[in-house]
TINU-322547 format. One line per field, with one value per atom (N, C-alpha, C): x negated, y negated, z negated; residue in one letter; residue number from 0. Coordinates in steps of 0.1 Angstrom, whole numbers, padded with zeros to 4 digits. Layout:
# TINU-322547
px c(X ...)
py c(Y ...)
pz c(Z ...)
resn c(A ...)
resi c(NUM ...)
***
This chain:
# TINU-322547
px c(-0008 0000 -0009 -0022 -0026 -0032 -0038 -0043 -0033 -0020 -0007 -0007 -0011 -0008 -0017 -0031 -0041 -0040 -0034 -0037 -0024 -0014 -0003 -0008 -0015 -0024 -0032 -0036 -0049 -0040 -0032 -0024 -0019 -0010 -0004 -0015 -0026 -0040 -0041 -0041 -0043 -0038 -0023 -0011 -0012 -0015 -0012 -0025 -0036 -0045 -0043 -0035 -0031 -0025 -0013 -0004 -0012 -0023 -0024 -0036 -0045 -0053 -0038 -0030 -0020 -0018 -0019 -0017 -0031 -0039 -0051 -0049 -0045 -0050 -0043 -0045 -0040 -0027 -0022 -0013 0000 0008 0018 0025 0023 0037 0037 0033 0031 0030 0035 0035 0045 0055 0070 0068 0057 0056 0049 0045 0037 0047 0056 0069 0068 0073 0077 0061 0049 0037 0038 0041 0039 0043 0058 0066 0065 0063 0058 0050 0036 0027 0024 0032 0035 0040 0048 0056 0049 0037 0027 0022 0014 0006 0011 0025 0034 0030 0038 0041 0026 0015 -0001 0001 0004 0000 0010 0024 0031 0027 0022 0020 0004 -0002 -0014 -0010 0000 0002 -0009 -0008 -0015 -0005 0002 0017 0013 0001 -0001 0002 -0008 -0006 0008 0006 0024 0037 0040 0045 0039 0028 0026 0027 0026 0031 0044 0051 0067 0071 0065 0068 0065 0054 0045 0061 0065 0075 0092 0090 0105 0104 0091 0091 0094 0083 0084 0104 0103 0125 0126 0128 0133 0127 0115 0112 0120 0118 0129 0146 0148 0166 0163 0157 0155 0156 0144 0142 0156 0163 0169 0184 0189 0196 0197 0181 0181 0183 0177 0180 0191 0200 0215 0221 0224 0228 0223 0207 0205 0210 0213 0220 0232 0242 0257 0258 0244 0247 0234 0227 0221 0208 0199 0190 0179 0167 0159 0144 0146 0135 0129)
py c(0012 0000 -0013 -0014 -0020 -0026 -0021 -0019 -0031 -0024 -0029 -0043 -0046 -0054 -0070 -0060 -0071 -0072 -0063 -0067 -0075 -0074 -0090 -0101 -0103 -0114 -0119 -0107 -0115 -0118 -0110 -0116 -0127 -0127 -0142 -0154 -0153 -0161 -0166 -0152 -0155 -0161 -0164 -0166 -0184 -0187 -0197 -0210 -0197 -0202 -0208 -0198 -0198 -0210 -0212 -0223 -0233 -0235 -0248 -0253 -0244 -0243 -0247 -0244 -0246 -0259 -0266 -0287 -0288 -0280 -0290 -0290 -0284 -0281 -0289 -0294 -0305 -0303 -0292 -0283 -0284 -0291 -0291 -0277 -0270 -0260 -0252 -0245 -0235 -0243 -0251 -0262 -0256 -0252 -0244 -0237 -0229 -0214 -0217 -0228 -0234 -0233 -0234 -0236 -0220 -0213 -0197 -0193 -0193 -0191 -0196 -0207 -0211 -0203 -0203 -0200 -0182 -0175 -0157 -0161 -0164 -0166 -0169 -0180 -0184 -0177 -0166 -0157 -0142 -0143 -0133 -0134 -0143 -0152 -0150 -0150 -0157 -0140 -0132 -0115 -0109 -0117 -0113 -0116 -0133 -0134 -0131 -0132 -0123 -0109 -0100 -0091 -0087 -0100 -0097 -0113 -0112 -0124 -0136 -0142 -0151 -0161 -0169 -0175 -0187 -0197 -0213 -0209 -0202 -0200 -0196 -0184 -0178 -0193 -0202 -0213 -0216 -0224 -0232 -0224 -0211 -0206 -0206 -0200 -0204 -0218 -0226 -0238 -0240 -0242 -0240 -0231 -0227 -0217 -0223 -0224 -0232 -0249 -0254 -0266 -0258 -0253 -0247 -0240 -0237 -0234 -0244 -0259 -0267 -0276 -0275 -0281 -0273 -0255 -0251 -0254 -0260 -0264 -0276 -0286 -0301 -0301 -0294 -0292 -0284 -0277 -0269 -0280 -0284 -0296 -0304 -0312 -0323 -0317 -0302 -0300 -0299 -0293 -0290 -0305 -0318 -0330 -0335 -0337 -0337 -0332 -0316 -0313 -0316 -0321 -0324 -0341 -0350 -0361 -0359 -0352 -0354 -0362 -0360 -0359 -0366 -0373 -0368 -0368 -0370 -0364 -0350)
pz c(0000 0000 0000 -0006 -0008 0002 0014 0027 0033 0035 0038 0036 0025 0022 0024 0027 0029 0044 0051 0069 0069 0064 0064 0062 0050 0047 0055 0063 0071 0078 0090 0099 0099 0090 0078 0087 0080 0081 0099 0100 0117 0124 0125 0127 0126 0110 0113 0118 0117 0125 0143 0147 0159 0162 0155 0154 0151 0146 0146 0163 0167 0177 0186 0186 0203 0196 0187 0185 0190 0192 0196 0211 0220 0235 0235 0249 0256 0269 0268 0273 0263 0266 0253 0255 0269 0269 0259 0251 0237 0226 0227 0214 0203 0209 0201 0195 0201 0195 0184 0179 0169 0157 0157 0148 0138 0151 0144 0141 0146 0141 0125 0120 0110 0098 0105 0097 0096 0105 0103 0090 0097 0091 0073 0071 0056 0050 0055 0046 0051 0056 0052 0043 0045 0032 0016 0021 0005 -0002 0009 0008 -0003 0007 0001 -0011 -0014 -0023 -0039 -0035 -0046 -0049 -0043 -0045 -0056 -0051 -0060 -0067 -0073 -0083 -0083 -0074 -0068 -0065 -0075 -0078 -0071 -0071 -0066 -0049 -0045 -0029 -0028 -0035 -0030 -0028 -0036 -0038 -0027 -0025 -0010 -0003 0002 0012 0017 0005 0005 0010 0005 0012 0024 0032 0044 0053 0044 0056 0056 0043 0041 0051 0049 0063 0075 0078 0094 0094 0091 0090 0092 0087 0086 0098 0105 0117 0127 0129 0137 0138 0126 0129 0135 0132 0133 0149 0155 0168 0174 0176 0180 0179 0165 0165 0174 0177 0186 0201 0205 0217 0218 0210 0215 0212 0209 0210 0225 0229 0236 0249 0250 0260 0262 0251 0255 0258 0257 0259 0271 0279 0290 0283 0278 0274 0283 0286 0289 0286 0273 0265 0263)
resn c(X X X X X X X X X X X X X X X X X X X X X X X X X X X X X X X X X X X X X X X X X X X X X X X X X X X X X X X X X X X X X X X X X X X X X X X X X X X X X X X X X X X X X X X X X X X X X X X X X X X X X X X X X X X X X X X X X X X X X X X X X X X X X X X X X X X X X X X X X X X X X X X X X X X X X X X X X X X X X X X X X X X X X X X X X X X X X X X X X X X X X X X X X X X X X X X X X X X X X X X X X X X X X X X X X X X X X X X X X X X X X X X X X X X X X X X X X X X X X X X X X X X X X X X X X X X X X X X X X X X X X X X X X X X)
resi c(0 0 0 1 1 1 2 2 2 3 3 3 4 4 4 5 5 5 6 6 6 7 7 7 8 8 8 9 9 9 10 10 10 11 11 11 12 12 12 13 13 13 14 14 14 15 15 15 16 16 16 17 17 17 18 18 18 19 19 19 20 20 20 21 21 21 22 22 22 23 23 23 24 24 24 25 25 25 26 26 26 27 27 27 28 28 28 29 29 29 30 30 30 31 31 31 32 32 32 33 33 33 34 34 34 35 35 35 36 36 36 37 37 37 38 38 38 39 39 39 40 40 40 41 41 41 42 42 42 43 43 43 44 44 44 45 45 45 46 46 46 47 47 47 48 48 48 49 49 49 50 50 50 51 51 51 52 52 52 53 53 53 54 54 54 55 55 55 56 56 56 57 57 57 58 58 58 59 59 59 60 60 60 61 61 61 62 62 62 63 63 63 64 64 64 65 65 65 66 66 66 67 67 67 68 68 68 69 69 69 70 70 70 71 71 71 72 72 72 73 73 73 74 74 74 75 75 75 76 76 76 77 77 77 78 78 78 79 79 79 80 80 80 81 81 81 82 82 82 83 83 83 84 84 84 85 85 85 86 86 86 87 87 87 88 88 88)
***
């Protein structure tokens, strides 16, 4: 289990490593996928670190993910207003 538990973590890790390298390129198109990267990712992290009671990260991870949720509605909100008023943003 324990194994288990550290390749989430790392993944977790990796993840939101990823998500942040796609804000650097200069290609916005995979910018989005930056959102759900976060948010997997944080609640890898969290998983890691509840399980080896590791309570400060676990909390900011939880958080880190509970934002990224909350950037995914925000965005998805404005696209669907946008599309019923013709958008072109």
């Amino acid at each position: 289990m324990t194994l288990l538990i550290d390749i989430l973590g790392w993944s977790g890790s990796g993840l939101i490593i990823l998500a942040y390298a796609l804000t650097l390129i200069e290609n916005k198109k995979y910018l989005h996928y930056g959102k759900y990267l976060n948010l997997l990712g944080g609640l890898l992290i969290a998983i890691n670190c509840y399980y080896y009671s590791a309570i400060p990260p676990f909390a900011t991870n939880l958080l880190w993910s509970v934002i990224a949720t909350l950037t995914i509605y925000k965005s998805r909100n404005k696209k669907e207003k946008c599309n019923k008023t013709k958008c072109l943003t």
